[in-house]
C-alpha positions in Angstrom: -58.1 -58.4 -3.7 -57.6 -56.1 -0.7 -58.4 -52.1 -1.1 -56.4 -49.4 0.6 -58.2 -45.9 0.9 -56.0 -42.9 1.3 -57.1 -39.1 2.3 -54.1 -37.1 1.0 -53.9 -33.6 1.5 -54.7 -32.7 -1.9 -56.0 -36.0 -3.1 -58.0 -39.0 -2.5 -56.3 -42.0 -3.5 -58.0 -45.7 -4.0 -55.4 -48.6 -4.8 -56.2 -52.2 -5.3 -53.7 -55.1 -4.7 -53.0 -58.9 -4.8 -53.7 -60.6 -1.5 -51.1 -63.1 -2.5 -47.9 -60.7 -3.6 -49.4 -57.0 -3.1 -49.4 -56.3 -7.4 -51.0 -53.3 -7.8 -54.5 -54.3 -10.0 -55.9 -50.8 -10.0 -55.7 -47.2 -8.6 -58.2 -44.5 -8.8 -57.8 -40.9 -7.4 -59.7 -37.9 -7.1 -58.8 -34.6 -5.9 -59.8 -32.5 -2.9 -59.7 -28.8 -2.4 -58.4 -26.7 0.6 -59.7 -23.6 1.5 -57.1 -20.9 2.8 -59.0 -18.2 4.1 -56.2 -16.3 6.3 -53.1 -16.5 6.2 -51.6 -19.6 8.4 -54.9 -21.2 7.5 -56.0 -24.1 6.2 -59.5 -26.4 5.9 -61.0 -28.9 3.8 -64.7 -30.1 3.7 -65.6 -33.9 4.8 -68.0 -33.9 2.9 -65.8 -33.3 -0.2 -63.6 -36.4 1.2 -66.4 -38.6 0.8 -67.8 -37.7 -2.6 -64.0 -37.9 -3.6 -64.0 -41.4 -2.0 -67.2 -42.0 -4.5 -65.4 -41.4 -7.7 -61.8 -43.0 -7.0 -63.0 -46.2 -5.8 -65.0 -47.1 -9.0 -61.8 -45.8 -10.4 -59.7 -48.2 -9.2 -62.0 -50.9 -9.7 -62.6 -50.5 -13.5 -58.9 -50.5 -13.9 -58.3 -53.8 -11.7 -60.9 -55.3 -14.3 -62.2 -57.5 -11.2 -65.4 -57.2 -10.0 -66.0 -55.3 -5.9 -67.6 -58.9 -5.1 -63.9 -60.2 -5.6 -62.7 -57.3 -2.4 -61.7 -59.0 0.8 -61.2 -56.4 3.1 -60.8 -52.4 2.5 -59.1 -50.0 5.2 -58.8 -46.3 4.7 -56.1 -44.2 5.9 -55.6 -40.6 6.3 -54.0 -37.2 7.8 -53.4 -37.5 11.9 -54.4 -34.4 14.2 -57.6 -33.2 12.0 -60.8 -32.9 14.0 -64.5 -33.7 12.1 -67.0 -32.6 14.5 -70.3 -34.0 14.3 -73.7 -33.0 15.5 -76.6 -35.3 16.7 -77.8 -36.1 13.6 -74.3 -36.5 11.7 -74.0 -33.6 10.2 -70.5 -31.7 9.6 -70.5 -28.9 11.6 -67.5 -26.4 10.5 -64.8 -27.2 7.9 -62.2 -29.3 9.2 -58.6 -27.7 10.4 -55.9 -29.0 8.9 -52.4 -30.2 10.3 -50.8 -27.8 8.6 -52.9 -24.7 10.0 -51.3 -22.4 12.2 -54.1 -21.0 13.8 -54.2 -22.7 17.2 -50.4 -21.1 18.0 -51.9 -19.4 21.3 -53.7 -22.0 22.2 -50.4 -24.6 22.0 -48.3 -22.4 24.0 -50.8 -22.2 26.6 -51.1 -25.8 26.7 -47.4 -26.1 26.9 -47.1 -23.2 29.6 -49.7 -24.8 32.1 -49.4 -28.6 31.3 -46.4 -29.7 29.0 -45.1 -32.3 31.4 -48.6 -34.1 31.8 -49.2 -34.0 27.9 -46.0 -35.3 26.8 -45.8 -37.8 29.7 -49.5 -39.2 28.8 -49.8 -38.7 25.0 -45.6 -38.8 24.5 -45.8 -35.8 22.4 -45.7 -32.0 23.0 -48.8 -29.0 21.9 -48.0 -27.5 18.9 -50.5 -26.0 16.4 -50.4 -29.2 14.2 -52.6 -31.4 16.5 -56.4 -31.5 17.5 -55.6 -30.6 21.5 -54.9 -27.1 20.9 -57.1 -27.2 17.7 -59.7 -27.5 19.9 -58.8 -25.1 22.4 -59.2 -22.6 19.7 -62.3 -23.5 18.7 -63.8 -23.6 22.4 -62.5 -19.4 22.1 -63.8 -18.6 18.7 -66.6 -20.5 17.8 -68.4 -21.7 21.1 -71.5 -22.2 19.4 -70.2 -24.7 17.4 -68.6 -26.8 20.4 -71.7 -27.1 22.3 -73.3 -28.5 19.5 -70.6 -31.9 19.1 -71.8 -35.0 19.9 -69.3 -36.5 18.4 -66.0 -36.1 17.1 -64.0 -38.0 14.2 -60.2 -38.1 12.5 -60.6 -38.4 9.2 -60.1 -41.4 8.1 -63.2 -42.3 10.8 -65.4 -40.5 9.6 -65.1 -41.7 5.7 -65.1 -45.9 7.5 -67.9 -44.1 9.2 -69.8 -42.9 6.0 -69.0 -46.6 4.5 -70.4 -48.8 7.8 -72.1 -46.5 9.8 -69.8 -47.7 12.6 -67.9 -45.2 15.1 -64.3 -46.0 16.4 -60.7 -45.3 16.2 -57.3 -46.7 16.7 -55.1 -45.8 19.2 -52.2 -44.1 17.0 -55.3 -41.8 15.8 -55.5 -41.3 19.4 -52.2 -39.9 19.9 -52.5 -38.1 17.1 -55.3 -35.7 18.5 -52.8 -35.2 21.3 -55.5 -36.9 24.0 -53.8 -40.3 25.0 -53.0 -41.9 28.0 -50.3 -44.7 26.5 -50.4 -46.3 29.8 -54.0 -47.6 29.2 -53.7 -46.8 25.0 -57.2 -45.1 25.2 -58.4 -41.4 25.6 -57.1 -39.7 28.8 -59.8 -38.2 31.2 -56.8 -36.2 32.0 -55.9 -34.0 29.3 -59.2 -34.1 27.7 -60.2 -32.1 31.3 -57.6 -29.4 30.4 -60.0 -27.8 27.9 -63.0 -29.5 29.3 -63.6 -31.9 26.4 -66.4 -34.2 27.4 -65.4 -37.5 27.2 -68.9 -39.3 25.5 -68.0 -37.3 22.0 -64.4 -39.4 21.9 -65.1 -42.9 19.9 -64.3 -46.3 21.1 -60.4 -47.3 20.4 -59.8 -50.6 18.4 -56.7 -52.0 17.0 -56.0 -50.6 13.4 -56.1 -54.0 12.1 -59.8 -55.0 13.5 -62.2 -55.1 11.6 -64.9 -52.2 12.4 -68.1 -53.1 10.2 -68.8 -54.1 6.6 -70.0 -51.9 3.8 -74.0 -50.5 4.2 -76.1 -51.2 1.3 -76.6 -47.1 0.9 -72.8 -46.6 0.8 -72.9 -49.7 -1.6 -75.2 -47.8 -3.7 -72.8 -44.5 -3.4 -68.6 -46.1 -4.1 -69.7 -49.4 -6.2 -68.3 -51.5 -3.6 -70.4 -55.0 -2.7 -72.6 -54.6 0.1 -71.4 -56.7 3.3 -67.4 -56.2 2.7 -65.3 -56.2 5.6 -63.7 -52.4 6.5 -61.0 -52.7 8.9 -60.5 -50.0 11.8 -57.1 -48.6 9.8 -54.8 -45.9 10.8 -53.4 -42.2 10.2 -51.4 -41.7 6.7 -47.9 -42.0 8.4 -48.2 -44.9 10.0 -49.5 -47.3 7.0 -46.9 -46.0 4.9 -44.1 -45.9 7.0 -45.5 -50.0 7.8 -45.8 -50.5 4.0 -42.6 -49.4 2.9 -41.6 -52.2 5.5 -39.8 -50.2 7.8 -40.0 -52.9 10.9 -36.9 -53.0 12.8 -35.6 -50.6 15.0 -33.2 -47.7 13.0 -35.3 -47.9 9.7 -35.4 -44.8 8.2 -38.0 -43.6 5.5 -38.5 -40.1 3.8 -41.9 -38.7 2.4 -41.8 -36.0 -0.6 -45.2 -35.5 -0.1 -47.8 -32.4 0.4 -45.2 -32.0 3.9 -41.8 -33.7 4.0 -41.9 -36.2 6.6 -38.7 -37.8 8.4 -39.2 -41.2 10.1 -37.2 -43.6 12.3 -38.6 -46.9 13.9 -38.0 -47.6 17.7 -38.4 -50.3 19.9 -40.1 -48.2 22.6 -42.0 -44.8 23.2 -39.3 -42.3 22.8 -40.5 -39.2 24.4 -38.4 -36.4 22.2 -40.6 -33.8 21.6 -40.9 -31.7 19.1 -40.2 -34.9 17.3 -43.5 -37.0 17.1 -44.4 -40.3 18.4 -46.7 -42.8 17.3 -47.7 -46.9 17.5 -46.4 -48.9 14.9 -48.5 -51.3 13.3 -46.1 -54.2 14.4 -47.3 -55.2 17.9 -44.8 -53.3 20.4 -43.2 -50.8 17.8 -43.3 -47.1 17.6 -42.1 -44.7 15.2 -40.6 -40.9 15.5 -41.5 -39.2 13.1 -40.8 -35.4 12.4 -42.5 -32.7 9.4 -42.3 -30.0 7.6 -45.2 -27.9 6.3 -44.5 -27.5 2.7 -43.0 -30.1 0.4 -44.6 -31.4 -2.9 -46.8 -28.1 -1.8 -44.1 -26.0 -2.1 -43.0 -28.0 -5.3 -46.3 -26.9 -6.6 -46.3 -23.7 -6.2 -43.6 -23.0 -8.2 -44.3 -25.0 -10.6 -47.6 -23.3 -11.4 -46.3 -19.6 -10.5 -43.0 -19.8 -11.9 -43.5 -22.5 -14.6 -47.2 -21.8 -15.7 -48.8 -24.1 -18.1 -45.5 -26.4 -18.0 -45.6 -29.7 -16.8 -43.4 -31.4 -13.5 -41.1 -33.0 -16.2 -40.5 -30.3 -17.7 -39.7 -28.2 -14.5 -37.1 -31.4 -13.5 -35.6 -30.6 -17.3 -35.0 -27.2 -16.2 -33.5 -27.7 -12.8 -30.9 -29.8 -14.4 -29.9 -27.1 -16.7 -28.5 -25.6 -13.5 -25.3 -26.8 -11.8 -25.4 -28.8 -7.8 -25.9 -25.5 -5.5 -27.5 -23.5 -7.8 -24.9 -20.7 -8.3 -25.6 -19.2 -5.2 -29.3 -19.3 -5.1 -30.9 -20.5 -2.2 -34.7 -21.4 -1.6 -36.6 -21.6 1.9 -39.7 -23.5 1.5 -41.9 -21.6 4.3 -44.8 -20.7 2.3 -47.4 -21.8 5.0 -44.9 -20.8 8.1 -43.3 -24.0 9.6 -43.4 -26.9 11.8 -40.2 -28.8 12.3 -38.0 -28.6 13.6 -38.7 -24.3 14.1 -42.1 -24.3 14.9 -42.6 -20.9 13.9 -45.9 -20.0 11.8 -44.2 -15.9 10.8 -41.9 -17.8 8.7 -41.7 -17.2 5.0 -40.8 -18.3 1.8 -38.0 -16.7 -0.2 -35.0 -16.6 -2.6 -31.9 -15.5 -1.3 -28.7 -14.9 -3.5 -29.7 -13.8 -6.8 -27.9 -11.9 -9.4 -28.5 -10.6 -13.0 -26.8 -13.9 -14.0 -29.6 -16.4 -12.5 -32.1 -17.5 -14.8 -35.3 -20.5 -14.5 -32.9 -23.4 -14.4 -31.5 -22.1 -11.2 -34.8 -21.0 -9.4 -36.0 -24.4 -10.5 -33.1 -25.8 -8.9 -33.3 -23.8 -5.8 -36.4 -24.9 -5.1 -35.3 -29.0 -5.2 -32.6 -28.0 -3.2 -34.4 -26.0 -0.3 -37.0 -28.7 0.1 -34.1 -31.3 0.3 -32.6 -28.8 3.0 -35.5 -28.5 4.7 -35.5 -32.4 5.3 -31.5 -32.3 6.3 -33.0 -29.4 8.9 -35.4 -32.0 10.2 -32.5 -34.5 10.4 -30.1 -32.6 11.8 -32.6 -31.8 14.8 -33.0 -35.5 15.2 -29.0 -36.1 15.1 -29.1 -33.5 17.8 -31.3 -35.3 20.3 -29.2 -38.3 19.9 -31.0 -40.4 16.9 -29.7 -42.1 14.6 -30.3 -43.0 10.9 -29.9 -45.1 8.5 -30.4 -45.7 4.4 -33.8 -44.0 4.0 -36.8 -45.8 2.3 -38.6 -43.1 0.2 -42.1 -41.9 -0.2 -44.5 -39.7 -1.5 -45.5 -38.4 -5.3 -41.9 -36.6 -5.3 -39.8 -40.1 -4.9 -40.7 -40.3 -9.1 -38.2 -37.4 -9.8 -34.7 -38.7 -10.4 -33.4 -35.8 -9.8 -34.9 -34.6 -6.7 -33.9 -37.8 -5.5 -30.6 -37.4 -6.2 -30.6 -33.8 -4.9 -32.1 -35.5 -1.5 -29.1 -37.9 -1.7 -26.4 -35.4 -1.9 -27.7 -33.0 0.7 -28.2 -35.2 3.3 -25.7 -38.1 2.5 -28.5 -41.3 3.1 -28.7 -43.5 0.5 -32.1 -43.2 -1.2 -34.2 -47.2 -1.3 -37.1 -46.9 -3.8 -40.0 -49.4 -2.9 -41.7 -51.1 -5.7 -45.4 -49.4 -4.3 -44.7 -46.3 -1.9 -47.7 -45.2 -0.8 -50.4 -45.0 2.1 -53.2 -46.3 0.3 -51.0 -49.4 -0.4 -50.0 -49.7 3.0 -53.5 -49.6 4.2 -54.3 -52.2 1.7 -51.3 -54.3 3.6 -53.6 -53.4 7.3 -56.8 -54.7 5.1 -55.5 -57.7 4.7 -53.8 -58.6 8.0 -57.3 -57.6 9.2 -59.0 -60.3 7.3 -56.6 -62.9 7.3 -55.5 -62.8 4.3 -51.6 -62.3 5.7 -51.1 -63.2 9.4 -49.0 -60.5 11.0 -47.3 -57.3 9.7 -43.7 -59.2 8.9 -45.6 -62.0 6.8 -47.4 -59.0 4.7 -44.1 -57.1 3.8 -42.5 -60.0 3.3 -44.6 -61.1 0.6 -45.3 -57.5 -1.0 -42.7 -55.2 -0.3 -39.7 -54.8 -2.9 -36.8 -52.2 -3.2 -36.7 -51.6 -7.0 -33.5 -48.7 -7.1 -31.2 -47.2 -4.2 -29.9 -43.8 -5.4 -26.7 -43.0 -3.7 -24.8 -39.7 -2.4 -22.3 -38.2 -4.2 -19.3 -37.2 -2.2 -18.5 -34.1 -3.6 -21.6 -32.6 -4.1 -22.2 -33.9 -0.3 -19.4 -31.4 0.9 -20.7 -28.6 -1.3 -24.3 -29.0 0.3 -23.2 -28.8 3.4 -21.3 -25.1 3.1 -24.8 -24.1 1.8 -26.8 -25.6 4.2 -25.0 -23.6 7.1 -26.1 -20.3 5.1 -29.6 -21.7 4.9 -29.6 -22.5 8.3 -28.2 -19.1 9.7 -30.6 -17.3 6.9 -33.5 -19.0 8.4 -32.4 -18.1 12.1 -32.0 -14.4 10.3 -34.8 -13.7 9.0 -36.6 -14.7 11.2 -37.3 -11.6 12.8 -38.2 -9.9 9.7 -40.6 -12.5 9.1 -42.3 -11.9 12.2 -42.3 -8.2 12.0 -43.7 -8.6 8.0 -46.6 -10.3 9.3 -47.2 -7.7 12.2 -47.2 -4.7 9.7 -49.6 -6.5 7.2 -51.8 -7.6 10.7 -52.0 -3.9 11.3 -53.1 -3.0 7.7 -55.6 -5.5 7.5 -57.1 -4.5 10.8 -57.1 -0.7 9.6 
């Protein structure tokens, strides 16, 4: 058995697999809770990651019905860009900021004022609020007392290996992901970690993601119910196990995430420096991927659900958007609850419905919302086709790929052909790293090849293709509209709240 850890945004997910054909044996999840406290804000507690850790692995294991003496190897995953800052005894300092807080929008535009050209030629990727760089800019302005007290500072899925073996070390698309590489020597660059005067002994050691970085303590034993003495291997950030373990490894591969963001991806054979379009290391030896995301998705999916649908379940949401005809009669839905990353980059920007008259009912705001999320990913897309990439049939992922209908709606408005994996997931895929870093496959191609299966491809309808893309030119001039409004919204409620 090999055990893939994943640190969602709003979960904590354990899955167990089949060294010998990736079966799922057993899952176990656990959910996490992010704090909002201003607008544009968002944290989580690591210390909350790990007791969540704590309860889904034991999960997992009393459903595989194997005992954690059977595990081979275990690798943990999680969000890129999110800083943990230790002191000198271990402790968590401050909450940890998210990648979908705006806060740090000051910060980013400084960065990208003063020294765009070094960062994006040295870490391929430009500042923007998402990653640690200007993250922890802000924090050297806000909260200097915290800052000088860092002796050490972690991504995520580090600091729960970290809790497991009590060794310290990264990989080097976890690298990139803080915004603080030098892809020439693929280590930390003494370069841009002197543009906000990080000191350079807090950074940990880069490894491979498919090392292996320690074995399990007896103490964290005691804590998960895993054996003492099993192999944990270095791992890597969410995106890039599960864009790996959908099996995305030859140049063009596309994939899609319907997840807590909705994530566009596209594997190269090369760094491709497009910013704001991200780029990271592949698992596969000499590989990279773009990838490019918005800030609410499932999130936004959410939301509605529990504010417009109380008490009702997902399913039954789905049963009412289909009441509703393809384009909603008009209604349309942007999904910019938490302001947005790609491909605007704009934190004032808000949610809304536009286009609604006495005859719109549920079935069409439930709609709506489908719809905008999908258009939000054909806005992502769109960007992409603008800077010259190009796409193919996209392999989906993420909690929302379950919905039928959203994945028809995803279909329809951005004319891919939808490919449904068998497991679509990152804790699966960092199950897959697990066992390439104990031997149990021997390279990235040999482990999809044995475990990864497209079970269903959903494909674009023609005419409902033709009708999405009328609507999407309003939501894209609505969005370039409203803008402006949004911005001035937020400066009259900044002036209240100041009063």
């Amino acid at each position: 058995m090999l055990l893939g850890i994943d640190l969602g945004a709003g979960s904590l997910k354990a899955t167990l697999i089949s060294g010998d054909d990736g079966r799922v044996l057993g899952e176990g999840s656990h959910p996490v809770t992010t704090h909002m406290p201003h607008h544009g804000w968002s944290e989580q507690d690591p210390g909350e990651w790990f007791q969540a850790l704590c309860r889904a692995v034991p999960l997992a294991l009393k459903a595989s019905g194997v005992g954690a003496g059977a595990l081979q190897g275990i690798a943990i995953s999680a969000g890129a860009h999110i800083p943990v800052l230790l002191d000198d005894t271990g402790t968590v300092l401050r909450p940890a900021i998210m990648w979908n807080d705006q806060r740090a929008s000051r910060e980013a535009a400084e960065l990208r004022e003063h020294h765009g050209a070094l960062i994006e030629s040295t870490s391929l990727n430009r500042a923007n609020p998402t990653w640690a760089l200007p993250m922890l800019a802000w924090l050297q302005r806000h909260e200097p007392g915290v800052i000088a007290r860092v002796r050490r500072f972690c991504l995520p899925k580090d600091y729960l290996r970290w809790r497991l073996t009590g060794e310290w070390a990264t990989d080097f698309s976890d690298v990139i992901g803080a915004l603080m590489a030098d892809v020439n020597t693929r280590d930390w660059s003494p370069a841009i970690c002197q543009l906000i005067d990080w000191p350079m002994e807090t950074l940990p050691p880069v490894a491979e993601a498919t090392a292996v970085a320690g074995t399990v303590t007896t103490t964290a034993a005691r804590d998960t119910g895993l054996a003492p003495g099993t192999p944990v291997v270095v791992g890597s950030n969410d995106t890039t196990v599960e864009f790996f373990g959908v099996g995305a490894l030859q140049p063009g591969q596309t994939a899609i995430k319907l997840a807590t963001a909705g994530v566009l991806f596209l594997a190269v054979d090369r760094p491709v420096v497009q910013p704001p379009i991200s780029c990271y290391p592949h698992i596969a030896p000499g590989m990279y991927y773009l990838a490019t995301g918005t800030n609410a998705c499932a999130s936004a999916h959410r939301w509605a659900r529990d504010r417009l649908f109380p008490g009702e379940s997902f399913e039954a949401m789905d049963a009412e958007a289909t009441k509703a005809p393809a384009g909603s009669e008009g209604v349309l839905f942007h999904p910019y609850l938490q302001g947005e990353r790609g491909p605007h980059w704009d934190p004032w920007l808000r949610a809304d419905f536009l286009g609604l008259t006495m005859q719109h009912d549920r079935p069409h705001l439930a709609r709506a919302v489908y719809e905008g999320i999908a258009y939000s990913i054909r806005d992502l897309l769109t960007d992409a086709r603008d800077k010259g990439l190009e796409f193919g049939p996209a392999r989906l992922l993420g909690g929302g790929g379950r919905s039928e209908l959203w994945r028809q709606i995803l279909a329809d408005v951005t004319g891919l052909v939808m490919e449904i994996p068998e497991t679509a997931d990152a804790s699966f895929g960092a199950a897959l790293v697990a066992g390439i870093g104990v031997g149990a496959f021997g390279s990235p191609r040999e482990a999809v090849a044995r475990c990864v299966r497209i079970r269903h491809r959903t494909r674009p309808d023609a005419g409902r293709h033709a009708l999405y893309g009328e609507l999407f030119g309003v939501y894209r001039e609505a969005t370039r509209v409203l803008a402006g409004l949004d911005r001035r919204l937020h400066d009259i409620l900044h002036v209240q709240n100041d009063a």
